[in-house]
N, C-alpha and C positions, 0 to 999 in steps of 0.2 A: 340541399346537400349539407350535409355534418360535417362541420369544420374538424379538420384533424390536425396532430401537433405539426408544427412546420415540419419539412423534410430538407435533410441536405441534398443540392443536384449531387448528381452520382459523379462526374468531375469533380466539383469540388468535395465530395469527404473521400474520392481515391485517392485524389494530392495529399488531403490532410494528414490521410493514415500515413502513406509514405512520406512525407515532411515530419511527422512525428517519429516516427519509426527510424528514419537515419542521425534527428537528432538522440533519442534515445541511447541509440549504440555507440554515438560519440561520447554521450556523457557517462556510458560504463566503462571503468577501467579496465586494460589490457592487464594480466599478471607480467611483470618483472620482476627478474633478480632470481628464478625459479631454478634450483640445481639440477641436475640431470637424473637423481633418483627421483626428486617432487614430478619430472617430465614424465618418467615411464609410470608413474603410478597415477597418475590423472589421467582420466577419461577424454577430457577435453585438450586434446593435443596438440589442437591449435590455439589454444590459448582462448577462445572464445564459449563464452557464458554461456549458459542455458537462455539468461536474456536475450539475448541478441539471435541465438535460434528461432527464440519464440518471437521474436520481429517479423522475422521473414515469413515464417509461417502465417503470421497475420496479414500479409501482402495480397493471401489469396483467397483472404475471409469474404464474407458476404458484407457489401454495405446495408450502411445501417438506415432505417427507418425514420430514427427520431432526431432531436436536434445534436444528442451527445451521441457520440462513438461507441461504441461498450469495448472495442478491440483497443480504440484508444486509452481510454481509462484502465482496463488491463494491464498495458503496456507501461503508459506513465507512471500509476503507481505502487509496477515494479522496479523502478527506474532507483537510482541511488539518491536520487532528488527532485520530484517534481519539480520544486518549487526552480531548482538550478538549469529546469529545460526549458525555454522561453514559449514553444511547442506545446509544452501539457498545462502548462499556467493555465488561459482560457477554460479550455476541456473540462480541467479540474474545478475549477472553481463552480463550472454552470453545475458541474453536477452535483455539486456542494447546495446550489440554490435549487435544485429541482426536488431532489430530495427532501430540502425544508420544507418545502410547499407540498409534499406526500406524494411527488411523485415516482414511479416505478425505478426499479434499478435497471440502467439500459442493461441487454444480453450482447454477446457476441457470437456470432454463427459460427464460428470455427472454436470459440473455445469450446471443451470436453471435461470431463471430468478432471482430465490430467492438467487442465491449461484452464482455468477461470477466475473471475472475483464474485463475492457477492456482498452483500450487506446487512445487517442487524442491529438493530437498535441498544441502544445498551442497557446496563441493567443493573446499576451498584446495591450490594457490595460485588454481586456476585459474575459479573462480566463487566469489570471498568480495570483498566491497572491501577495497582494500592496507589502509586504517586498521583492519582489522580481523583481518587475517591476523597467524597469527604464525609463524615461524620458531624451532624446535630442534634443538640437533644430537643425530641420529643416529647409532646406530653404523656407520650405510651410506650416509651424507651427511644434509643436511637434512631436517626433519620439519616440515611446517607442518601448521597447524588453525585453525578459523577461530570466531570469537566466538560464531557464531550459527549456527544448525543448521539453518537452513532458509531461503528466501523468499518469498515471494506476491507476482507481480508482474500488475499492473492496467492491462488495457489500456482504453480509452477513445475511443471512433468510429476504431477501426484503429491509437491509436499508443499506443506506452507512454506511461503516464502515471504510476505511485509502483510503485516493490518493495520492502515489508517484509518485513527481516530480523530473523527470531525467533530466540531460545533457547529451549531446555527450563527456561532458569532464570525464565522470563517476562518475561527482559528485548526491546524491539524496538526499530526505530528506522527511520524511512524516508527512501528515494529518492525525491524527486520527478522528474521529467522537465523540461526547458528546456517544452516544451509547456504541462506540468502549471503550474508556478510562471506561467509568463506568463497564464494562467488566474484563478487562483487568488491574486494578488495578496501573499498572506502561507501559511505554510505551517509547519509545525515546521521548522526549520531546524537539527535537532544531526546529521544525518548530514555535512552540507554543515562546520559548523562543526569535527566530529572528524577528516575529511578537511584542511581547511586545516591543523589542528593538526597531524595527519600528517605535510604535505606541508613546515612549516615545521621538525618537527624531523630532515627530511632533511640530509644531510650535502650539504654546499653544491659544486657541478660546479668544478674549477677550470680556469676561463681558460683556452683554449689560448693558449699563451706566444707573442708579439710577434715576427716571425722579422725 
């Protein structure tokens, strides 16, 4: 008989999804302080995300086969903060190691087009963010490479919403979407902050000169 990847009992990855799943929606913020015009013009009436929608939806996904979740990974690293859910810590990381080692990206049976993540390798200059890219010289001109070896990007009712970029070294760090953040109210925000840093220790355009 062909040894196949471990599987989780189906008790234990239904608890997990739903232990991750309500931690999730605690750690996205509720809007306050919303006036009554920002009320009638938001869709979301009750105040609750698209994330947190797309939780519950996941409650009645199909389990999963392999050792990592794909509905969980979904869900976490839409979250404002893995690293801040105690819940997606694990998840996340194994997936971080399975992938080093070439393994597949898990799927999830209910996400769709509208509702998924997926993965790509990266590819400096031309898929790395500039904060992240580096340039050296070549014997044949320049040689870039890029911090992070990967990234997972999450879409969310049809639109992007976060791509984390991994390393093999375990390091990550995410994109949120203009979408995602107006959502989500707070959010890790060190990809945002290492980009300004970037962008300010650029060398400054000079003036075209006064004719």
């Amino acid at each position: 008989m062909a040894l196949n990847e471990p599987q989780l009992p189906l008790e234990g990855a239904r608890a997990e999804r739903s232990t991750v799943i309500k931690a999730v929606s605690r750690s996205t913020p509720q809007r306050s302080g919303v006036n009554a015009d920002q009320k009638r013009r938001s869709s979301a009436t009750t105040n609750v995300t698209s994330l947190v929608v797309l939780g519950t939806a996941l409650l009645t996904a199909p389990l999963p086969a392999s050792a990592v979740d794909g509905c969980v990974v979904l869900l976490c690293l839409a979250a404002p903060s893995w690293r801040a859910v105690p819940q997606c810590v694990p998840p996340i990381r194994q997936l971080f190691r399975d992938l080093a080692r070439g393994k597949a990206f898990p799927t999830c049976g209910m996400a769709s087009g509208s509702n998924a993540a997926t993965h790509s390798w990266s590819a400096a200059p031309f898929f790395c963010p500039p904060q992240y890219t580096r340039t050296w010289d070549g014997p044949h001109g320049p040689v870039y490479t890029c911090d992070y070896d990967g990234a997972i990007s999450v879409t969310v009712n049809g639109e992007p919403f976060a791509r984390t970029w991994w390393s093999m070294a375990g390091d990550a760090v995410t994109d949120f979407s203009p979408s995602a953040k107006s959502q989500l109210g707070s959010w890790d925000s060190r990809f945002d902050a290492d980009y300004a840093a970037w962008l300010a220790s650029r060398p400054a355009v000079p003036a075209d000169p006064v004719r």
